[in-house]
C-alpha positions as CSV (number, residue, x, y, z in Angstrom):
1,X,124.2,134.4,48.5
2,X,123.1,134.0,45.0
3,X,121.1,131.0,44.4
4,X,120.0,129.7,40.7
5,X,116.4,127.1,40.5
6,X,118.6,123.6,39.5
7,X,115.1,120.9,40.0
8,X,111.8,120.9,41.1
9,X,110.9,117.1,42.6
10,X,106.9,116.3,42.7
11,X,105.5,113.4,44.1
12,X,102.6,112.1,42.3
13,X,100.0,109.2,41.6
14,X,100.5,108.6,38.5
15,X,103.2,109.1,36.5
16,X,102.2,108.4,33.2
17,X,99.6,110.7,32.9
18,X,101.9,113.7,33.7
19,X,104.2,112.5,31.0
20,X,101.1,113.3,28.6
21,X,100.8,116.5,30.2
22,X,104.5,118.0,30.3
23,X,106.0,115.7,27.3
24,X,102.9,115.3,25.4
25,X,101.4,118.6,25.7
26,X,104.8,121.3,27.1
27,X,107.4,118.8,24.7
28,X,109.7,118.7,27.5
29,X,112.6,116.8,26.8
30,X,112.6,113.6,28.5
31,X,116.5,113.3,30.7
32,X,115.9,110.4,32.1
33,X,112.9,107.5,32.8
34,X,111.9,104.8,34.8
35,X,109.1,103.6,33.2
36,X,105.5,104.6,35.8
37,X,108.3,105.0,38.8
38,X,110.2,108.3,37.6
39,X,110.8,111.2,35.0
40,X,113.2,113.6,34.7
41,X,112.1,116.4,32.1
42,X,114.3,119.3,31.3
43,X,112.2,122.4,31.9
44,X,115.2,125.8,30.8
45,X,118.1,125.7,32.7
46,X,116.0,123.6,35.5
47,X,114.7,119.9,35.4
48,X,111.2,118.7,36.8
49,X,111.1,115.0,38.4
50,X,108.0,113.3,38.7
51,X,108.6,110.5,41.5
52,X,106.1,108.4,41.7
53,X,104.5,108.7,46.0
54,X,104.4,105.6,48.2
55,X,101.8,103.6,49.1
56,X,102.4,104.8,52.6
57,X,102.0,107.9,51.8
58,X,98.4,107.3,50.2
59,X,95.1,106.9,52.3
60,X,93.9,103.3,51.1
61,X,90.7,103.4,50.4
62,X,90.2,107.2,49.1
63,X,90.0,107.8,45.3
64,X,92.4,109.6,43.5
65,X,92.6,113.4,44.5
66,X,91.5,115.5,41.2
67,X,94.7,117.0,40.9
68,X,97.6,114.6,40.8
69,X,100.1,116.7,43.3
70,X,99.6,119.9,45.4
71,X,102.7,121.8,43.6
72,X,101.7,123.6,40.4
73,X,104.3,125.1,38.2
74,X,103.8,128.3,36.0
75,X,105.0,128.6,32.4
76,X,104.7,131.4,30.3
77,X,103.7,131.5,26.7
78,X,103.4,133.9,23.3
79,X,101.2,131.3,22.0
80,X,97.0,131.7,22.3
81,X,96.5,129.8,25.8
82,X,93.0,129.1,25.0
83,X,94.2,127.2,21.6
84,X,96.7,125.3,23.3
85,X,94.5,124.1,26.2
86,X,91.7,122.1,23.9
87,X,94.4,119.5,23.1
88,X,94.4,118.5,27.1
């Protein structure tokens, strides 16, 4: 069976502040948006969807965990990763 990466889904907190991060930062191109709710973001021949979790799901109460999901994604680069991280 030969199977190709089409989308990675994450759930996350907040939205908004990943758009920063993979739009802002990576200049993904934005597929698709529902303002704070979801993002679609072309990453290569793959997409990335940021879905914003349920309140169910969250533990009232708690603040925010530092990260905003517990799926990290690896990108490779040619440029100087220590230049490109102090504009995050």
């Amino acid at each position: 069976m030969n199977l190709q990466l089409q989308g990675i889904i994450l759930f996350v907190q907040d939205v908004d502040k990943l758009k920063e991060f993979y739009v802002g930062l990576l200049q993904l191109e934005i597929l698709e948006e529902q303002p704070s709710q979801w993002l679609l973001l072309k990453a290569g021949a793959a997409t990335i969807g940021l879905h914003k979790i349920g309140a169910e799901y969250l533990e009232p109460g708690q603040a925010p965990f530092k990260f905003d999901n517990n799926t990290k994604i690896q990108f490779e680069t040619a440029e100087d990763i220590h230049a490109v991280r102090k504009f995050f």
